[in-house]
MIZA-912544 format. One record per residue (C-alpha): x, y, z; residue in one letter. Coordinates in Angstrom, 2 decimals, m for minus. Example, Ala and Ser with C-alpha at 12.3 -4.5 7.8 and 13.67 -1.06 7.14 Angstrom:
<nodes>
      px      py      pz gunu
   12.30   m4.50    7.80    a
   13.67   m1.06    7.14    s
</nodes>
This chain:
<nodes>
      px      py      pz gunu
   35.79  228.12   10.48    x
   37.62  230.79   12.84    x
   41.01  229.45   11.75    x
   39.89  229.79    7.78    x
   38.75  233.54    8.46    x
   42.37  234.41   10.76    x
   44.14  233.25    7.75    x
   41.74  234.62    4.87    x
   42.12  238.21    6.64    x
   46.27  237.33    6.53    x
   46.52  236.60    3.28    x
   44.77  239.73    2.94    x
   47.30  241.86    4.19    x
   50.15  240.27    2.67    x
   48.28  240.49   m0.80    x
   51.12  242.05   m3.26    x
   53.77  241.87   m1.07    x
   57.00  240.04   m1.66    x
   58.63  240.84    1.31    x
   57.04  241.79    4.69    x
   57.91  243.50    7.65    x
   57.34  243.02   11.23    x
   54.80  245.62   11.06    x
   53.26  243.61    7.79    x
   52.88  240.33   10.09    x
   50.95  242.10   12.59    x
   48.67  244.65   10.68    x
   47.77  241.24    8.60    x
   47.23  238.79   11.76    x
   44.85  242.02   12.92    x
   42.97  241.96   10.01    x
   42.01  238.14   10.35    x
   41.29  238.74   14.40    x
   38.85  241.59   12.98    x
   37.46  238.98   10.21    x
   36.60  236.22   12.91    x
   35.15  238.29   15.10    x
   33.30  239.81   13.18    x
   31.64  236.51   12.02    x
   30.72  235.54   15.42    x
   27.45  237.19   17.38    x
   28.56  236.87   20.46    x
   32.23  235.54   20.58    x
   33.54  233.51   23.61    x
   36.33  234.43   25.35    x
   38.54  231.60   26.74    x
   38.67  230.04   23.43    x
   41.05  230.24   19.59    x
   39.81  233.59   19.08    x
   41.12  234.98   22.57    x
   44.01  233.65   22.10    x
   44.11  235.24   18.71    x
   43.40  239.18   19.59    x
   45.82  239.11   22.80    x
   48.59  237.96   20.39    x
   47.57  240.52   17.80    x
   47.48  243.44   20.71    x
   50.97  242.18   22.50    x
   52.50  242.44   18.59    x
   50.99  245.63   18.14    x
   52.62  247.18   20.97    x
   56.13  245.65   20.19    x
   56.25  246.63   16.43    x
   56.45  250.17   17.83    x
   59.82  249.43   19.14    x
   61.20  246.57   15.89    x
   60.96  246.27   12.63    x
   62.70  242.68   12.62    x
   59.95  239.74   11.77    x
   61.67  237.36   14.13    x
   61.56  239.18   17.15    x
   57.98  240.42   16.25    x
   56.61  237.45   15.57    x
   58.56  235.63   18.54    x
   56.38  238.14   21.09    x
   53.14  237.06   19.06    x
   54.37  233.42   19.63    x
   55.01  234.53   23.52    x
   52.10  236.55   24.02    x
   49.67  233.40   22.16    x
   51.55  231.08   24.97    x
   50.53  233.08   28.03    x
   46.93  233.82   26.23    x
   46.41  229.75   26.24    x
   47.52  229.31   29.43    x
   44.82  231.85   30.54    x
   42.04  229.92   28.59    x
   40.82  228.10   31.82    x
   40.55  231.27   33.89    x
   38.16  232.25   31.18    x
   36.20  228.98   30.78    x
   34.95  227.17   33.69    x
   34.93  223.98   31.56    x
   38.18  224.11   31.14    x
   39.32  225.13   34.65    x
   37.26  221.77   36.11    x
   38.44  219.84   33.51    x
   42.46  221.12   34.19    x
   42.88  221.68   30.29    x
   43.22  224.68   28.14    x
   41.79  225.60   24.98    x
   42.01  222.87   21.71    x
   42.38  225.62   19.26    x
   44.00  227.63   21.00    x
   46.63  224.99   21.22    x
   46.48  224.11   17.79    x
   46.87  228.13   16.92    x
   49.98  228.46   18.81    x
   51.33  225.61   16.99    x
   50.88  226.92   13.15    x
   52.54  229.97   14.97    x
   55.35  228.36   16.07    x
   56.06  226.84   12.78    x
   55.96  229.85   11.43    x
   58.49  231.23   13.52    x
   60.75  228.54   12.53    x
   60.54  229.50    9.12    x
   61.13  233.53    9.67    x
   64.23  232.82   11.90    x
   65.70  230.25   10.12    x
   64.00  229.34    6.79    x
   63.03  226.19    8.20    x
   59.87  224.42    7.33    x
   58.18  222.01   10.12    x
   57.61  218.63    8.13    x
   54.85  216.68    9.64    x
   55.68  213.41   10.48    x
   52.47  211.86   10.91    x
   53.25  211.02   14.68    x
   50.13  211.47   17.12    x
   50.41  212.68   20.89    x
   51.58  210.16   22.68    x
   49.14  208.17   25.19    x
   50.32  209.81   28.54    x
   49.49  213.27   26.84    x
   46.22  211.96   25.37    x
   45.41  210.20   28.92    x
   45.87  214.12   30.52    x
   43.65  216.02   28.02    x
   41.10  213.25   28.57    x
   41.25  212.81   31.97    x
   38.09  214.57   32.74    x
   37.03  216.91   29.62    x
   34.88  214.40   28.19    x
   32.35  214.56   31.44    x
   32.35  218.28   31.42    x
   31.01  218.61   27.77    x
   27.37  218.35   29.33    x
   27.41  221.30   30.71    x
   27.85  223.31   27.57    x
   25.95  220.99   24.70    x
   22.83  223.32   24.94    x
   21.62  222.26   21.68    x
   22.26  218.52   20.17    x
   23.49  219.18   16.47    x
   25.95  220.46   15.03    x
   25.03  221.80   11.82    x
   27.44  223.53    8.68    x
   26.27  224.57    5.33    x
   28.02  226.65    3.01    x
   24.98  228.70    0.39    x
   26.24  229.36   m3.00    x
   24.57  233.05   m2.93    x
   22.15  233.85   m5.73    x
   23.07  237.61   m7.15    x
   19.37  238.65   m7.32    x
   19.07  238.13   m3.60    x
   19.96  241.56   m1.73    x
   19.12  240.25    1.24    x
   22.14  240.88    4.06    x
   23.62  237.73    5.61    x
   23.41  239.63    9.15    x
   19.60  238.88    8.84    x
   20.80  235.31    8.75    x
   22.71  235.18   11.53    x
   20.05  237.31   13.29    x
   17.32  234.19   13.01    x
   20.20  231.50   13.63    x
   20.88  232.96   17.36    x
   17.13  232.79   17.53    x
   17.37  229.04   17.35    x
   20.40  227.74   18.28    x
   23.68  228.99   19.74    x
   27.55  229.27   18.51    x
   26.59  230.67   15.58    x
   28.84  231.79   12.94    x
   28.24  233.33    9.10    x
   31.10  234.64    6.83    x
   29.35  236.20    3.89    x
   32.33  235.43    1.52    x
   31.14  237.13   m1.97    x
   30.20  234.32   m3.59    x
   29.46  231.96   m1.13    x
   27.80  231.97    2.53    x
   29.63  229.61    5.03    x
   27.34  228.85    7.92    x
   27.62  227.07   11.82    x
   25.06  226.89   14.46    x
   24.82  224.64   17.33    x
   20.52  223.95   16.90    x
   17.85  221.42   18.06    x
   16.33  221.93   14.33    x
   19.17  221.68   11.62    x
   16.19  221.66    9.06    x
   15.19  225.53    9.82    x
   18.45  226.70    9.85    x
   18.81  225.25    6.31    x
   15.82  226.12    5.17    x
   16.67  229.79    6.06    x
   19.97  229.23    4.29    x
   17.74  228.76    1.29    x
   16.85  231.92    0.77    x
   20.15  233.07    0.04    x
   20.54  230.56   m2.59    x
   21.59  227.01   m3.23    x
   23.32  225.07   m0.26    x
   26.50  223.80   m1.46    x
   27.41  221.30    1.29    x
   25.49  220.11    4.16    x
   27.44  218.24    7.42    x
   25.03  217.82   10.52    x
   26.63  215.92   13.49    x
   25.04  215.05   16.70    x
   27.39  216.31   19.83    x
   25.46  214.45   22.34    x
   26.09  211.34   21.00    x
   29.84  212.70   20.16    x
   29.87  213.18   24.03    x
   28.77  209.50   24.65    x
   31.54  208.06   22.51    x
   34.36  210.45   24.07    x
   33.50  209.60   27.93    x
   33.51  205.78   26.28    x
   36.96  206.79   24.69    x
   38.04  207.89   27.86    x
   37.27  205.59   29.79    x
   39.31  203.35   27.68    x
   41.89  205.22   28.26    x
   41.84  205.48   31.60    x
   41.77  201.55   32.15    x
   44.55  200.76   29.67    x
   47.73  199.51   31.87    x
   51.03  201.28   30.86    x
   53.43  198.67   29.24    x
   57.35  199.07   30.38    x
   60.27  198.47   27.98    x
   61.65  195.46   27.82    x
   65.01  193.90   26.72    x
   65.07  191.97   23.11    x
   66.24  188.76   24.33    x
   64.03  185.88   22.54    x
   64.17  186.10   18.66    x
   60.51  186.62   17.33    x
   57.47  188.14   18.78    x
   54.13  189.24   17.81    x
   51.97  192.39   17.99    x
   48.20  192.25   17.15    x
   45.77  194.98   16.67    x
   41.74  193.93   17.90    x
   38.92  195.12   19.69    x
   36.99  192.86   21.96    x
   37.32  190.90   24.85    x
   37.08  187.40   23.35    x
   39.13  188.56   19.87    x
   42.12  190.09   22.55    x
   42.50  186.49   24.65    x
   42.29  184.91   21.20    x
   45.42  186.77   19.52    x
   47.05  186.53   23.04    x
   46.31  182.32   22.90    x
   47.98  182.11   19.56    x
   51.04  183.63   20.02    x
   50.87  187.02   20.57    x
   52.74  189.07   23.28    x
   50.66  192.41   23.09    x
   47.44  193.14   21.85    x
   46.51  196.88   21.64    x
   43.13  197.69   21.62    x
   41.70  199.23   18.57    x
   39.59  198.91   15.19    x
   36.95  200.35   13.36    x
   35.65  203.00   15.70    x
   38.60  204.27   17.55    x
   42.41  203.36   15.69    x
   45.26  203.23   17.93    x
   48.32  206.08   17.73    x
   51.42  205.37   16.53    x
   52.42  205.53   19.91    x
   50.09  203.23   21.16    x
   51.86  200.23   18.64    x
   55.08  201.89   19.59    x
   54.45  201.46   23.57    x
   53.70  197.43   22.48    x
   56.42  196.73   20.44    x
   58.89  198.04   22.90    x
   57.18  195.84   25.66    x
   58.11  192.86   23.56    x
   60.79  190.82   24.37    x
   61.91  190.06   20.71    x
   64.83  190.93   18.25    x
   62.11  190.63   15.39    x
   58.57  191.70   16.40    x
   55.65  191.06   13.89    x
   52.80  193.69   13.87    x
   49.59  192.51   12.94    x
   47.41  195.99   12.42    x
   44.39  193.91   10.73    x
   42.42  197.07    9.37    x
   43.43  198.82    6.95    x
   43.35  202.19    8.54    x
   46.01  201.02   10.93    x
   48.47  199.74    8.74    x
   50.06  203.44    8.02    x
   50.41  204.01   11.70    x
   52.08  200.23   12.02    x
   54.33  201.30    9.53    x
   55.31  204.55   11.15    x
   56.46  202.13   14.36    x
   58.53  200.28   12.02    x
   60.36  203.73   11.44    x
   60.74  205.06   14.75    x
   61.93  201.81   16.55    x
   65.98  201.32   16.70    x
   66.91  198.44   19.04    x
   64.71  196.18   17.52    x
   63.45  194.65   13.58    x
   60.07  195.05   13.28    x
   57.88  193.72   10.48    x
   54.41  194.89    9.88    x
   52.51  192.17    8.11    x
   49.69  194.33    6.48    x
   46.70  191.71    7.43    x
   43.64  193.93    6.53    x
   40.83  192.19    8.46    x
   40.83  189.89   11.96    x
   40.62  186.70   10.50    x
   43.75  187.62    8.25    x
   45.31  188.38   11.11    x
   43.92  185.12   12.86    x
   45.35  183.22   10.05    x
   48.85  184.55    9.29    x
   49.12  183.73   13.53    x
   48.22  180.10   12.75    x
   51.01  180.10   10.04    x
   53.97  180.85   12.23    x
   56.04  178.54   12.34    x
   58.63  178.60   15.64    x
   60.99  176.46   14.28    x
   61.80  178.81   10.92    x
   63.34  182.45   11.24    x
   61.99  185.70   10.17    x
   62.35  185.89    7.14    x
   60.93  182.29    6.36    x
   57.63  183.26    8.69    x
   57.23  186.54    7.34    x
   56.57  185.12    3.72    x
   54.66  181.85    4.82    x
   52.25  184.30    7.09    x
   51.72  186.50    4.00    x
   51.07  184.08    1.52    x
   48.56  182.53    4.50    x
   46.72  185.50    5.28    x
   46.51  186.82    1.55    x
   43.91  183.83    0.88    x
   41.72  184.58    3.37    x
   38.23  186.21    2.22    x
   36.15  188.36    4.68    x
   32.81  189.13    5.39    x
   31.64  192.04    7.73    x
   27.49  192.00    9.08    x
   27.15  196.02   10.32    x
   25.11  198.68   10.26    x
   24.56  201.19    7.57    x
   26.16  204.57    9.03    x
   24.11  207.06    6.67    x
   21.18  206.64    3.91    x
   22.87  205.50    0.62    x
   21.91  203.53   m2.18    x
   22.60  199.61   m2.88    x
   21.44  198.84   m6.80    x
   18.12  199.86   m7.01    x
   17.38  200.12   m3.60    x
   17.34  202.90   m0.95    x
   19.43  201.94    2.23    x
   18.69  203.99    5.40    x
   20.71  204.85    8.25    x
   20.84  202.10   10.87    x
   19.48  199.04    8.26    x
   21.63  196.04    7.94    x
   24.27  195.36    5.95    x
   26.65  193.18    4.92    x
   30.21  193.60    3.06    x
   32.17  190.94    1.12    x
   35.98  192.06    1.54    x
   34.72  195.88    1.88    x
   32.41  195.91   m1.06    x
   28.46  196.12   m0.11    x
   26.90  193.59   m1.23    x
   23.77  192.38    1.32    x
   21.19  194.48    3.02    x
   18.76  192.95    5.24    x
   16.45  193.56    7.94    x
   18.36  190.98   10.41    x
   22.14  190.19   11.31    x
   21.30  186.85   10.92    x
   19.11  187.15    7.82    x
   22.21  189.68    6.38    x
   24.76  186.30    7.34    x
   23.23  183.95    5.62    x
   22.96  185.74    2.47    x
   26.62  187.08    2.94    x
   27.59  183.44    3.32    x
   25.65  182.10    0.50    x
   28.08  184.08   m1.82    x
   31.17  183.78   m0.13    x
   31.39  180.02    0.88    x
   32.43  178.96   m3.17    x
   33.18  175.38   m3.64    x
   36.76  175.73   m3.06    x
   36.39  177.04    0.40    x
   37.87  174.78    2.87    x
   37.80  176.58    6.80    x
   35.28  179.01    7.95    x
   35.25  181.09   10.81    x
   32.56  182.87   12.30    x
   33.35  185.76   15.02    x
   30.08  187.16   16.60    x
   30.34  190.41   18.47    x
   28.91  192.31   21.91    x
   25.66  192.86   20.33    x
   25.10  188.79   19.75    x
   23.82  186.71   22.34    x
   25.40  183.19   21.85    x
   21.96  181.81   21.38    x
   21.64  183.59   17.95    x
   25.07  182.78   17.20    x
   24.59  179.57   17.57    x
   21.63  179.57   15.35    x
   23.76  180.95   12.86    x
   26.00  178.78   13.47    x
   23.73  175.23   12.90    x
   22.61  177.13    9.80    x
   25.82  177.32    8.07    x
   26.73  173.93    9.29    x
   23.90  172.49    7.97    x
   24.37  174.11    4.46    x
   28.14  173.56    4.24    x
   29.20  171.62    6.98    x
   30.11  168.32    4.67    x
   32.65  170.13    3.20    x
   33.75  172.93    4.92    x
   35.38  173.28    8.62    x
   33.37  175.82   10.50    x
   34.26  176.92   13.72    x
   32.57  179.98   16.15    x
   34.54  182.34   18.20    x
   32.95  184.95   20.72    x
   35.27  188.23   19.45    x
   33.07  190.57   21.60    x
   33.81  193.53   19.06    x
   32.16  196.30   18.70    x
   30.75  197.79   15.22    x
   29.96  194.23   13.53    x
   27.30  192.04   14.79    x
   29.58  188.80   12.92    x
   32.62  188.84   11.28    x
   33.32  185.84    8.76    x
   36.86  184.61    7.83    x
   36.79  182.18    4.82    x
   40.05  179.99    3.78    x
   39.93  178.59    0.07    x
   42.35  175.89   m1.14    x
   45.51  177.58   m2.10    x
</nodes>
């Protein structure tokens, strides 16, 4: 929201203009400081919009002495720097937590690319690259444990109100009653529209005084406490991953995989693979994370298995980065793909042979997903709510039931068709291996004279089973 206003009041000021002075830069990066502070009750210092107004006010005082846009904005990109290194002294939270200020940061970036363009007309691509895991291990380190002192209220709520022109009401009335229930609160009265934030225990007031401006547009209500849970989680993650050294290519092949869960990591590592980097679902690894693996492979050729689809783009960003080595990203989708194209190596063929008998393995395999249903939706005609069971045939929901195991079955009873030959059922952490194993005797009992089932304890996180289904080719 505070970025959007910065550079609604800049476009502002450059409205018309072709060309713009040094002087132009600054009186329009003033009126976007005025715009977002405005917009905010009671602003905090220490933070984006800090960071903001000191650049602004060293700019100010330089465009008295140049004209020239580089130099000007190069003592806004100066004066930003020493503001964010300040942030801490002006935050507590960040002073324990030895960081500075996120947006901030992320401020003095987008000025910094700009600067590239004034002085030399070049644009800043972005590459898609991530910061790399040292970096991410710093900012981490501690943050995470300091967000409980400052979550005051648990949700996060932003609505933008599509105003109604018979209501005269002012939007400062708005924010008045928000600060009355809540706290980082935030309303740009945009003509047309209202945009809305506020940090509340009762998102439902807060819209229901948005109401009376006229009709909400768009609604997103996160809760921050249970953000907070999943970051220390995060971090502690990253704290307790072991920093892989470089190593020579000497052998020919070797094998990346990407998995979450204790019993799905020893599995990939059993059948082959030299590196398994933690990931899936709920929290993908960087670019630099597959990057760190791949170089800590011993190999000439090194296979990367991402095995989600939300992986395989930063797999393939590896591939373009790495120079003393071949690396081929087989794009397995799911874990028992991934399982699969592992059982198809063959050691005794080269690359190129493996790469298209792992493929045309892996591209067989069906899989079904039990989970939980992250937000009310509907399935056909009925109503699924958040937290009910569901269960997806390769991504499409298909099952909802009031059981993992009920959700299983039903899954299976679609998916094991009468050419299926080898079935594989993964349970996860929130399993005990007595209801696998119930599971497990069901399906055996149904389809065990004609299919091969076998059970795995994957330990991951998100889906209660995972099933991996192999039809006759």
């Amino acid at each position: 929201v505070i970025l959007s206003l910065l550079f609604r009041g800049f476009a502002k000021g450059l409205e018309g203009k072709e060309t713009a002075s040094g002087k132009d830069l600054v009186k329009a990066l003033g009126l976007g400081v005025d715009a977002a502070y405005k917009a905010v009750m009671k602003p905090t210092e220490g933070t984006i919009l800090t960071v903001a107004r000191e650049a602004f006010e060293e700019g100010a005082k330089f465009v008295k002495k140049s004209q020239d846009p580089a130099k000007v904005w190069s003592v806004v990109c100066e004066a930003a720097d020493a503001s964010l290194q300040r942030t801490p002294e002006l935050l507590p939270v960040l002073k324990k937590a030895g960081v500075v200020d996120a947006g901030g940061k992320g401020l003095l970036v987008i000025f910094e690319g700009m600067l590239s363009f004034i002085k030399d007309g070049v644009m800043i691509e972005y590459t898609g690259t991530q910061a790399s895991s040292e970096e991410s291990d710093d900012i981490f380190r501690s943050a995470a444990a300091e967000f409980d002192e400052v979550i005051n209220f648990t949700y996060c709520t932003e609505f933008i109100v599509g105003r109604d022109a018979s209501i005269t009401t002012s939007p400062l009335k708005l924010r008045a009653y928000l600060e009355t229930i809540g706290d980082c609160v935030v309303v740009v009265d945009d003509e047309e529209i209202i945009k809305v934030h506020v940090h509340t225990e009762d998102p439902g007031k807060a819209l229901q005084r948005g109401l009376q401006y006229g009709q909400l547009l768009t609604v997103k209500v996160e809760n921050m406490r249970q953000q907070h849970e999943q970051a220390k989680v995060d971090n502690e993650k990253r704290q307790a991953k072991v920093k892989l050294e470089p190593q020579d290519p000497v052998e020919e092949i070797g094998f990346v995989a990407v998995a979450s869960g204790e019993g799905l990591s020893t599995l990939f590592t059993d059948l082959g693979c030299n590196h398994v980097v933690s990931g899936g679902q709920s929290m993908n690894p960087s670019t630099d994370d597959i990057y760190e693996a791949v170089m800590a492979t011993p190999a000439k050729t090194v296979f990367v298995l991402p095995n989600n689809k939300n992986i395989i783009m930063a797999a393939e960003q590896t591939a373009k980065i790495v120079e003393d080595r071949e690396v081929i990203i087989l794009p397995t989708k799911t874990i028992p793909q991934g399982i699969t194209a592992m059982l198809s190596y063959d050691p005794d063929s080269d690359a190129i042979i493996n790469k298209g008998t792992m493929q045309d393995a892996f591209t067989g395999v069906s899989t079904g997903q039990i989970t939980f249903a992250a937000r009310d939706s509907e399935f056909g005609m009925r109503k699924i709510k958040e937290g009910e069971i569901i269960g997806l045939d390769n991504g499409k929901l298909t099952v909802a039931e009031a059981t993992p195991k009920k959700a299983l079955l039903k899954l299976a009873k679609s998916m094991i068709t009468n050419d299926a030959e080898f079935v594989t059922l993964i349970y996860g952490e929130g399993i005990s291996e007595e209801d696998a194993s119930e599971v497990y005797d069901a399906l055996v009992l149904k389809y065990g004279d004609r299919v091969d089932i076998n059970m795995i304890n994957g330990g991951q996180p998100i889906y209660y089973y995972i099933l991996g289904i192999e039809s006759a080719q």
